[in-house]
C-alpha positions in Angstrom: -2.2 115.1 59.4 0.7 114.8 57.0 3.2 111.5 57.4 7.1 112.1 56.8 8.3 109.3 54.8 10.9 108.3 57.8 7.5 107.6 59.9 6.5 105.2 57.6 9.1 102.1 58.6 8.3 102.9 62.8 4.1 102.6 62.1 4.6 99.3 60.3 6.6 97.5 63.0 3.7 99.3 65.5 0.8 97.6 63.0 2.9 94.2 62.8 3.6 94.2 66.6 -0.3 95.1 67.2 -1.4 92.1 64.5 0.8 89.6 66.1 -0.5 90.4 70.1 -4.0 89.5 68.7 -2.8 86.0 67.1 -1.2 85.3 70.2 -4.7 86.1 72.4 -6.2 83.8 70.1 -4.1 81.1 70.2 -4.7 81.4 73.8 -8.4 80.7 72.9 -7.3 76.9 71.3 -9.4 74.4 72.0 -8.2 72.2 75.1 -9.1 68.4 76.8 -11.5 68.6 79.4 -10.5 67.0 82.0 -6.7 67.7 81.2 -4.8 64.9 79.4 -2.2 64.1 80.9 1.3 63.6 79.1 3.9 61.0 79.5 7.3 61.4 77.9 9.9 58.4 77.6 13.3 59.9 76.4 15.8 57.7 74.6 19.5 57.4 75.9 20.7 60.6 73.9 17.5 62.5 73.0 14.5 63.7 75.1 10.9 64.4 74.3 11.2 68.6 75.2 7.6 70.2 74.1 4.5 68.4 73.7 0.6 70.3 72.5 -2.5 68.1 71.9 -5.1 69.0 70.9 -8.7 68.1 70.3 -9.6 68.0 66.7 -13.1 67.1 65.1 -13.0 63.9 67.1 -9.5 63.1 66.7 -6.1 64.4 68.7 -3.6 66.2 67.1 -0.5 66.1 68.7 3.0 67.9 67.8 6.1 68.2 69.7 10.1 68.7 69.8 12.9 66.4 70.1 16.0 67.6 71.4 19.5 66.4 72.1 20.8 65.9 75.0 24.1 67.1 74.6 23.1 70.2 72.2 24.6 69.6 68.6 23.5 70.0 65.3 22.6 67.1 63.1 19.7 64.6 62.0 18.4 62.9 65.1 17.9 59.4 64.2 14.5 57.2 65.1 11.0 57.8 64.9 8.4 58.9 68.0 5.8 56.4 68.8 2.8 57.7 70.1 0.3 55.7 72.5 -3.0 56.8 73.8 -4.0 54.5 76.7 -7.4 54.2 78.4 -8.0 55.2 81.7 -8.3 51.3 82.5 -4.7 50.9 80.7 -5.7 49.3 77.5 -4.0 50.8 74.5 -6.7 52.7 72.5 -4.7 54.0 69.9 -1.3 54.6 68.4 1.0 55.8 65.5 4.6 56.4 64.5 5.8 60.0 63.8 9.0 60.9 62.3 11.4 64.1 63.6 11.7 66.5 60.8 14.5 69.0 61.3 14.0 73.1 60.5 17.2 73.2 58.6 20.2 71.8 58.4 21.7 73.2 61.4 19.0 72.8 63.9 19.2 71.3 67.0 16.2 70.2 67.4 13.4 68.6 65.0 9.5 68.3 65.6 7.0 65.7 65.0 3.1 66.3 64.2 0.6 62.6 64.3 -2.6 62.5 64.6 -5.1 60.0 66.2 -8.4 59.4 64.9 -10.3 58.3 68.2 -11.5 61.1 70.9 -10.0 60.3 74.3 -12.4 58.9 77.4 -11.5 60.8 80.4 -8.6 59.9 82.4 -6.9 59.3 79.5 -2.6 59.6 79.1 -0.8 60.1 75.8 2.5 58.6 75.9 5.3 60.1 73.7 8.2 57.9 73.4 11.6 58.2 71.5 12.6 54.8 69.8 16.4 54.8 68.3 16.8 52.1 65.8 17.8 49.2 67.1 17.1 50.0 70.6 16.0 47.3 73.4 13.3 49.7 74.5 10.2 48.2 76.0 7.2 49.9 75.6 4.9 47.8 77.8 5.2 49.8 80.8 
């Protein structure tokens, strides 16, 4: 079989599509909660909690997620993401701040990675909050 150098360019987007199916099969394969747990988003006056993962992770969860405007524009969004995972019996088990950390300068959105060092009990629910500086928020719901 003898390749014409115009093939070349078409069987490396065939190989880079091929390699890039079998990273998405095994991100399908990530490690998950068992029982599921559950996710509660509290969105600030102008921005709102849009994607959340967590993950299990050597006895800790990992969790990452987006922040989004909501009116789209470009520009830092200001604040920090506080992070609470409460007990199935509502006590507070663990928590942490995160801050939103843009792409680029024009993105509209940022994203925020934390991690907790405790391995949830089941029943338990993460709660993802946005706090604006300054803000009367209440977190003691």
């Amino acid at each position: 079989m003898t390749l014409k150098p115009r093939s070349l360019p078409g069987i490396a987007i065939a190989m880079a599509i091929l390699l890039n199916a079998g990273t998405l099969c095994a991100a399908d394969r990530a490690p998950s909660f068992d029982p599921p747990l559950s996710v509660e988003r509290i969105a600030s006056d102008r921005f709102e909690i849009a994607l959340v993962q967590a993950r299990p992770d050597d006895g800790a969860i990992s969790v990452r997620g987006t922040v989004t405007p909501r009116i789209p524009h470009r520009g830092a969004i200001p604040g920090h993401i506080h992070i609470t995972l409460i007990g199935p019996d509502g006590t507070r088990l663990a928590e942490t701040d995160a801050s939103p950390m843009r792409h680029n300068r024009q993105a509209q959105s940022a994203y925020f990675n934390a991690r907790l060092r405790i391995d949830p009990p089941a029943g338990s629910t993460l709660r993802i909050a946005h706090i604006l500086a300054g803000s009367p928020v209440s977190l003691s719901q």
